[in-house]
C-alpha positions as a LaTeX table, in Angstrom:
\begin{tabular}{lrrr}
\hline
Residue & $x$ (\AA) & $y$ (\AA) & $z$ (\AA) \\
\hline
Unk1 & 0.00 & 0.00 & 0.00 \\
Unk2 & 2.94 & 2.53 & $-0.37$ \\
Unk3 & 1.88 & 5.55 & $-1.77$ \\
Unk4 & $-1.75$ & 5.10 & $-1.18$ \\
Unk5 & $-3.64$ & 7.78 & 1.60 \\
Unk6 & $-6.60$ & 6.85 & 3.53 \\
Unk7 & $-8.94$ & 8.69 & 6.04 \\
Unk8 & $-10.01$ & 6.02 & 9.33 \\
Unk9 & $-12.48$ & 7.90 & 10.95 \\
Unk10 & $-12.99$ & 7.07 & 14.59 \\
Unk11 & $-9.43$ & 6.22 & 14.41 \\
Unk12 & $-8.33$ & 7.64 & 17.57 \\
Unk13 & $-9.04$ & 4.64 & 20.26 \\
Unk14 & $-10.07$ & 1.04 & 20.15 \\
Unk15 & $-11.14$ & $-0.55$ & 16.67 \\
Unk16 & $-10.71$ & 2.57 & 14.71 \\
Unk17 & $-6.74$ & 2.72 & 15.83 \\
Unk18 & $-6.23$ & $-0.49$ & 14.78 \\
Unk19 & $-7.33$ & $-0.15$ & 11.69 \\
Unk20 & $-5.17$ & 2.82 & 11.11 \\
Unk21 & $-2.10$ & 1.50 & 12.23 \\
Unk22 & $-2.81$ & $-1.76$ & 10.05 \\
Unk23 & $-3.16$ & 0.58 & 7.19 \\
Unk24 & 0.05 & 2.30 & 8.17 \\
Unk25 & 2.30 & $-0.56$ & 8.95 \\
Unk26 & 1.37 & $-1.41$ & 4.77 \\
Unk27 & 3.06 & 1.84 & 4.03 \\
Unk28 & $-0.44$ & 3.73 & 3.51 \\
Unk29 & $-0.43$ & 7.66 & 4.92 \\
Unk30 & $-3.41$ & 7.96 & 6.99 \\
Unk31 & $-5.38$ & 10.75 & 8.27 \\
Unk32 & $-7.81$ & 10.11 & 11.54 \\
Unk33 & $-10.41$ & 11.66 & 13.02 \\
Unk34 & $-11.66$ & 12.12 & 16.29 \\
Unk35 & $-14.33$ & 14.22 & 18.19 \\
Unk36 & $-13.42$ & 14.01 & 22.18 \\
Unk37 & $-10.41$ & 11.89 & 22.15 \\
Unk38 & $-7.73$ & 14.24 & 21.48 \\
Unk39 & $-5.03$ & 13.29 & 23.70 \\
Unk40 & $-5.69$ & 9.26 & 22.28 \\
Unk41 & $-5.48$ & 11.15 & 18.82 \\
Unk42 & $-2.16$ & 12.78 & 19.01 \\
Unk43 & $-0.91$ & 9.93 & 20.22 \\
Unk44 & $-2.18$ & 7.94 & 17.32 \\
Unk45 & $-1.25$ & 9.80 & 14.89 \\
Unk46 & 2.61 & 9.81 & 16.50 \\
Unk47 & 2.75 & 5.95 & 16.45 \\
Unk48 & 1.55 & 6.69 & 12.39 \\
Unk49 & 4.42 & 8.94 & 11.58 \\
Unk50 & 6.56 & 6.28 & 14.15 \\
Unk51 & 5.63 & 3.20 & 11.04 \\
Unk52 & 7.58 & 5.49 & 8.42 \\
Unk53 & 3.86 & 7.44 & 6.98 \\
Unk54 & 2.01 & 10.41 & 7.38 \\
Unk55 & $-0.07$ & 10.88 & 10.72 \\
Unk56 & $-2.80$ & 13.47 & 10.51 \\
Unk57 & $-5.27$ & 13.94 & 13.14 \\
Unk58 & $-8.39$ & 16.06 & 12.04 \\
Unk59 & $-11.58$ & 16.78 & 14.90 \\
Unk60 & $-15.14$ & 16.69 & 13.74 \\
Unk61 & $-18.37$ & 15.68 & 15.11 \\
Unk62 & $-19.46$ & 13.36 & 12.40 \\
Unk63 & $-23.14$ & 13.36 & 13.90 \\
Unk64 & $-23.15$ & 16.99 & 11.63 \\
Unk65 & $-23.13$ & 16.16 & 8.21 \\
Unk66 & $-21.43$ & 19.33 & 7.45 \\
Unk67 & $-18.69$ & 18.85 & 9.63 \\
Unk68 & $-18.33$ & 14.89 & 8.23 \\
Unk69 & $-18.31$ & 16.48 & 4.63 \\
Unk70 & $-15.34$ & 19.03 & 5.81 \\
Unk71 & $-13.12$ & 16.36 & 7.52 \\
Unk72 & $-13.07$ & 14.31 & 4.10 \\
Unk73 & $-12.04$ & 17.47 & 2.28 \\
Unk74 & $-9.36$ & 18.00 & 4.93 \\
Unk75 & $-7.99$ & 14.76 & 4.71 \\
Unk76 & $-7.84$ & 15.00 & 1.24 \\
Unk77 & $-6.01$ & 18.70 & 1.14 \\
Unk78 & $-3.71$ & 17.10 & 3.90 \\
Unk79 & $-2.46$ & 14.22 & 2.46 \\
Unk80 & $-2.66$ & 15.09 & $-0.98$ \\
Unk81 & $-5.39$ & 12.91 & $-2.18$ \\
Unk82 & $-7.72$ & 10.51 & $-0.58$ \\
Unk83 & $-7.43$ & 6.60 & $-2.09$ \\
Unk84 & $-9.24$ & 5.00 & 0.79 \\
Unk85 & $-12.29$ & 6.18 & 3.48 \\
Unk86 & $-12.93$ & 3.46 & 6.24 \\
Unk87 & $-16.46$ & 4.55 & 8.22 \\
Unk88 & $-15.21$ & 3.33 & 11.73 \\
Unk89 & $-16.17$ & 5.99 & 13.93 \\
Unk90 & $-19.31$ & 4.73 & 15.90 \\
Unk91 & $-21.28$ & 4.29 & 19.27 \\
Unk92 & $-22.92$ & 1.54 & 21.23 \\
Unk93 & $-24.59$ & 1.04 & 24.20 \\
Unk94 & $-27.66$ & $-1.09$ & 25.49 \\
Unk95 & $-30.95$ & 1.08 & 25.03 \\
Unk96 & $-34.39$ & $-1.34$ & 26.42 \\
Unk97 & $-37.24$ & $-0.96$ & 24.37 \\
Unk98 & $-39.26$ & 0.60 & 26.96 \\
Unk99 & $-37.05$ & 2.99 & 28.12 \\
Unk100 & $-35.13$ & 4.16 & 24.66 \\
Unk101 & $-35.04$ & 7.91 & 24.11 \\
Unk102 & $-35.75$ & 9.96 & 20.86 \\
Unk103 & $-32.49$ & 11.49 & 22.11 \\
Unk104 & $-30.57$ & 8.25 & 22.30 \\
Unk105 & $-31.79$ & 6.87 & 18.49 \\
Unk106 & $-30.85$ & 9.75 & 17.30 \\
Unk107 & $-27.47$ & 9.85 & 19.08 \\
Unk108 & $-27.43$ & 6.09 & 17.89 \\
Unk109 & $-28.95$ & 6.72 & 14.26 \\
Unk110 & $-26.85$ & 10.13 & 13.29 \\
Unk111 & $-23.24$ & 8.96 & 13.88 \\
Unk112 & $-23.41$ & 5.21 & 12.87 \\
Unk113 & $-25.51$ & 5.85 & 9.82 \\
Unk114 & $-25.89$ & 9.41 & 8.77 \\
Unk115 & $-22.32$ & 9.89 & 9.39 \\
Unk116 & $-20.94$ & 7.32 & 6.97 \\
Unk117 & $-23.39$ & 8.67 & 4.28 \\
Unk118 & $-22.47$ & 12.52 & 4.30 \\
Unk119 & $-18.75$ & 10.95 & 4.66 \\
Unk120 & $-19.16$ & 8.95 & 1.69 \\
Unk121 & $-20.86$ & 11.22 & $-0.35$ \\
Unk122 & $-17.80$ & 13.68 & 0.44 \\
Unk123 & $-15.43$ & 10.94 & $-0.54$ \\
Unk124 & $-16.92$ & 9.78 & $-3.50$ \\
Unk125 & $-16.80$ & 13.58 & $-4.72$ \\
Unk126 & $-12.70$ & 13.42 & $-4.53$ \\
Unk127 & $-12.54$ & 9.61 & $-5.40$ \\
Unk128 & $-14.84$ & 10.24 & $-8.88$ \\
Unk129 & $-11.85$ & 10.58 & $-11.53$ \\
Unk130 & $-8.43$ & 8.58 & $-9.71$ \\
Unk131 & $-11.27$ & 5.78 & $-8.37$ \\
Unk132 & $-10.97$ & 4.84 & $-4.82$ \\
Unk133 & $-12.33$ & 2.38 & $-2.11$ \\
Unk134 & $-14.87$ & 2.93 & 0.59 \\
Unk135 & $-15.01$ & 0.50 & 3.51 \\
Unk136 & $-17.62$ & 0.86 & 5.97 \\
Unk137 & $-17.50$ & $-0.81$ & 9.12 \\
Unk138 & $-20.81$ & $-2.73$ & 10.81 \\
Unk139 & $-21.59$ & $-5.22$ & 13.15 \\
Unk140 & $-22.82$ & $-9.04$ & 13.36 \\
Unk141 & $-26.10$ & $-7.15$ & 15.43 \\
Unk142 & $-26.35$ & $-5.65$ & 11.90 \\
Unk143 & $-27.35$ & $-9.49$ & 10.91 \\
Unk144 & $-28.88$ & $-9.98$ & 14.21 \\
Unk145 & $-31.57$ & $-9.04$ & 16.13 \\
Unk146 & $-30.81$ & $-7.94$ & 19.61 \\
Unk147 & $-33.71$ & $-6.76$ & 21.66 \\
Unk148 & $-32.18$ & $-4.70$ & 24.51 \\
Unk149 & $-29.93$ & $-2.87$ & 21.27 \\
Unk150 & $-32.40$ & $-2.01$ & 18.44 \\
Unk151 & $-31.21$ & 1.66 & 17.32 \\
Unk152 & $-28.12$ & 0.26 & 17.25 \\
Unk153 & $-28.88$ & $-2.82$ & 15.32 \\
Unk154 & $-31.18$ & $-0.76$ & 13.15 \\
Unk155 & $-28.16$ & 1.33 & 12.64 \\
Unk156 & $-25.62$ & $-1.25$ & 11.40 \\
Unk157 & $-28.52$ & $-2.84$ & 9.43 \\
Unk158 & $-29.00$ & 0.09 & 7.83 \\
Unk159 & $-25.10$ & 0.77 & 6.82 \\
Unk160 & $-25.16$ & $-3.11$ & 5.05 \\
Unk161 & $-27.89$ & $-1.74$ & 3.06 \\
Unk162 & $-26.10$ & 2.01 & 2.59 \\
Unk163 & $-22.96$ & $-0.41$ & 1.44 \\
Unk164 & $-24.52$ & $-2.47$ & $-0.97$ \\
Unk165 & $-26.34$ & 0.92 & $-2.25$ \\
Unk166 & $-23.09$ & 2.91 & $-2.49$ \\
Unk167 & $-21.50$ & $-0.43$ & $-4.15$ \\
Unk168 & $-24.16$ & 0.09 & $-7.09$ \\
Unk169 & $-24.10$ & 4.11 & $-7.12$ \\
Unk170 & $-20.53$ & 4.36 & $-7.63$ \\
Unk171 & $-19.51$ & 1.32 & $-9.92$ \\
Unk172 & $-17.13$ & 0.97 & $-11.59$ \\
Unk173 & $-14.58$ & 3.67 & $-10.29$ \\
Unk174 & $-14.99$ & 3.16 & $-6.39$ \\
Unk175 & $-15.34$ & $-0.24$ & $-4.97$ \\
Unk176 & $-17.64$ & $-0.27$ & $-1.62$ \\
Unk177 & $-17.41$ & $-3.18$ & 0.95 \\
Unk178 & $-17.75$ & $-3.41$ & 4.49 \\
Unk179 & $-16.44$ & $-5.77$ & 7.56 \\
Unk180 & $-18.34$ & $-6.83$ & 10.14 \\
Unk181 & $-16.45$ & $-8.05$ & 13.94 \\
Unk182 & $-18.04$ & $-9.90$ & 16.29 \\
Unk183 & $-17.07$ & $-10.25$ & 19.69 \\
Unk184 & $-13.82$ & $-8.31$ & 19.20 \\
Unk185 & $-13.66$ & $-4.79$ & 21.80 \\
Unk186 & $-16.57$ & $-5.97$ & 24.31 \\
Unk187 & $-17.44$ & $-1.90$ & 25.47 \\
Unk188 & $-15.88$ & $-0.70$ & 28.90 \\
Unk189 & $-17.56$ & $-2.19$ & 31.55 \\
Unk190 & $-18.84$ & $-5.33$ & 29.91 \\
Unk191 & $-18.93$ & $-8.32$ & 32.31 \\
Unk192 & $-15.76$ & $-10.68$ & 31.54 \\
Unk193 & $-17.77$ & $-13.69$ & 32.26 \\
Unk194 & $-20.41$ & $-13.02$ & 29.81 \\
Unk195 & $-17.55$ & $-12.11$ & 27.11 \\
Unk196 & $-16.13$ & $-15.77$ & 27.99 \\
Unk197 & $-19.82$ & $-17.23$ & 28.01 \\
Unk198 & $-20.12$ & $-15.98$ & 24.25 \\
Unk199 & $-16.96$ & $-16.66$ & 23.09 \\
Unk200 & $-17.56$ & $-20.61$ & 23.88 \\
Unk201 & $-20.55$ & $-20.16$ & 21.93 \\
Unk202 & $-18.67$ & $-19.14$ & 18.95 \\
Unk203 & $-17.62$ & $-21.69$ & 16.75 \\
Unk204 & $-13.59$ & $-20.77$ & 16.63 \\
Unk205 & $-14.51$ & $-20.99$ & 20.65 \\
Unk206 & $-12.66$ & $-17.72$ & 20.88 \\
Unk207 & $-13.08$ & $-13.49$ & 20.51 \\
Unk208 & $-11.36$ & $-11.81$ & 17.76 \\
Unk209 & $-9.01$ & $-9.19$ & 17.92 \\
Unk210 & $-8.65$ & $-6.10$ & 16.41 \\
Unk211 & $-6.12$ & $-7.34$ & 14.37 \\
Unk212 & $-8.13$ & $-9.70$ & 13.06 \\
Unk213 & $-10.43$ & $-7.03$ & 11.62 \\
Unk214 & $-7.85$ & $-4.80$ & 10.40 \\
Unk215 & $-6.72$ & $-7.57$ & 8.26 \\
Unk216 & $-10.24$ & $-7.54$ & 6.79 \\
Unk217 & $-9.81$ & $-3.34$ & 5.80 \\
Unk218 & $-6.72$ & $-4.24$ & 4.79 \\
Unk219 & $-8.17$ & $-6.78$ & 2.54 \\
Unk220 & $-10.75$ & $-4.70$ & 0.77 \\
Unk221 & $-7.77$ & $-1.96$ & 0.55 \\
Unk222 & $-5.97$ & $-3.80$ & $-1.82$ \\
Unk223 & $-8.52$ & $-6.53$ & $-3.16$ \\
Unk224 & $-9.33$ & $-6.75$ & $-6.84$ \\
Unk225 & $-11.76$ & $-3.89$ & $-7.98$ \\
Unk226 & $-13.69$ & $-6.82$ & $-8.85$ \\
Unk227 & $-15.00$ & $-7.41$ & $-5.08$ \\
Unk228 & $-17.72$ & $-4.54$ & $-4.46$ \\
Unk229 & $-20.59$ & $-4.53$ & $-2.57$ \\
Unk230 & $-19.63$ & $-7.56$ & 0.07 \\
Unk231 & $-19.70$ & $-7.71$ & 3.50 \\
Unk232 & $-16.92$ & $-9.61$ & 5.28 \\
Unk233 & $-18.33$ & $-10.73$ & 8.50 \\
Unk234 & $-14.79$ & $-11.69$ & 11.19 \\
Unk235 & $-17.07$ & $-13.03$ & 14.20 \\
Unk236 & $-15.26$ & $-16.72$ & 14.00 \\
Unk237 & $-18.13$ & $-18.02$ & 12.93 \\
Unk238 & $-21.18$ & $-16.68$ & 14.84 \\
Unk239 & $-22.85$ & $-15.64$ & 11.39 \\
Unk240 & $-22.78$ & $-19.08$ & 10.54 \\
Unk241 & $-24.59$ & $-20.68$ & 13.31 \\
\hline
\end{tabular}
């Protein structure tokens, strides 16, 4: 991937860095963004620059479509082009039916959804004459339906159908595919028993790691232009059962 420039959004903390830094250790420049997580931001971006590439950090709230539009414009100033967008910036938590809030779908809705549409749209703007690759990142609840989660799940749902769209609206030039962990970053606070209890339930009796899913962007990064549209689920399994 030397030479080629990509934007990970999200790609200050958890999944989101370790997509980046997959991306960089391939010799790829990459740009991140990130909304409250500065301090986890410059430091990302110095192990970037540390792998031998460019590290730029940009802030937006990608909940705005506005300010999503702006960052992929930024990226694309600050690196000199833009090859690759990876929609990884996203936010989960438990919301029960009875007590959900129009607040917390749209907190849910706007930055896993919304977000990786205005971003796309931005990207797909730059991308139109060199080509490019989009890789948007859901979830196995995206597959699944899971009661005490459903803006969420509605969410990543939605962004399998946005991908396959944006697969069809943009062919040939830009190739759109997305990946789709499983149990990989349990959120802060999650129980470790109940992360053991579903990892034996898994069929490769084991959680993923980030790695694991990086290896999937990195896949779609450099895949033949023939793959578009696909979704790459890397939940050991679970999909399956």
């Amino acid at each position: 991937m030397a030479g080629t420039t990509a934007l990970v959004t999200g790609g200050a903390i958890r999944l989101g860095r370790a997509i980046a830094l997959g991306l960089a250790a391939r010799g790829c420049d990459v740009a991140i963004t990130y909304h409250r997580s500065a301090a986890a931001a410059r430091a990302t971006a110095a192990e970037l620059r540390a792998l031998g590439g460019r590290g730029v950090r940009l802030r937006a709230d990608l909940r705005d479509a506005g300010q999503a539009a702006a960052v992929v414009r930024q990226a694309a100033r600050a690196l000199g082009r833009l090859d690759l967008l990876v929609n990884s910036a996203g936010i989960f938590y438990r919301t029960p039916l009875g007590a959900t809030t129009p607040r917390q779908w749209d907190e849910l809705l706007d930055l896993n959804l919304r977000g990786p549409f205005f971003c796309a749209q931005a990207a797909a703007r730059i991308m139109r004459r060199r080509g490019g690759r989009i890789v948007n990142i859901v979830d196995v609840g995206g597959a699944r339906p899971w009661p005490g989660y459903l803006p969420y799940v509605a969410s990543k749902a939605g962004l399998v159908m946005l991908t396959r769209g944006l697969a069809m609206a943009l062919a040939p030039r830009i190739q759109v595919n997305a990946v789709g962990p499983g149990l990989v970053l349990p959120p802060p606070g999650f129980p470790a028993e109940s992360a053991r209890r579903l990892a034996r339930r898994i069929p490769m009796r084991r959680a993923g790691t980030p790695a694991d899913v990086a290896a999937a962007v990195v896949f779609f990064a450099t895949c033949p232009d023939y793959i578009t549209g696909q979704v790459l689920f890397v939940d050991g399994g679970a999909t399956a059962t």
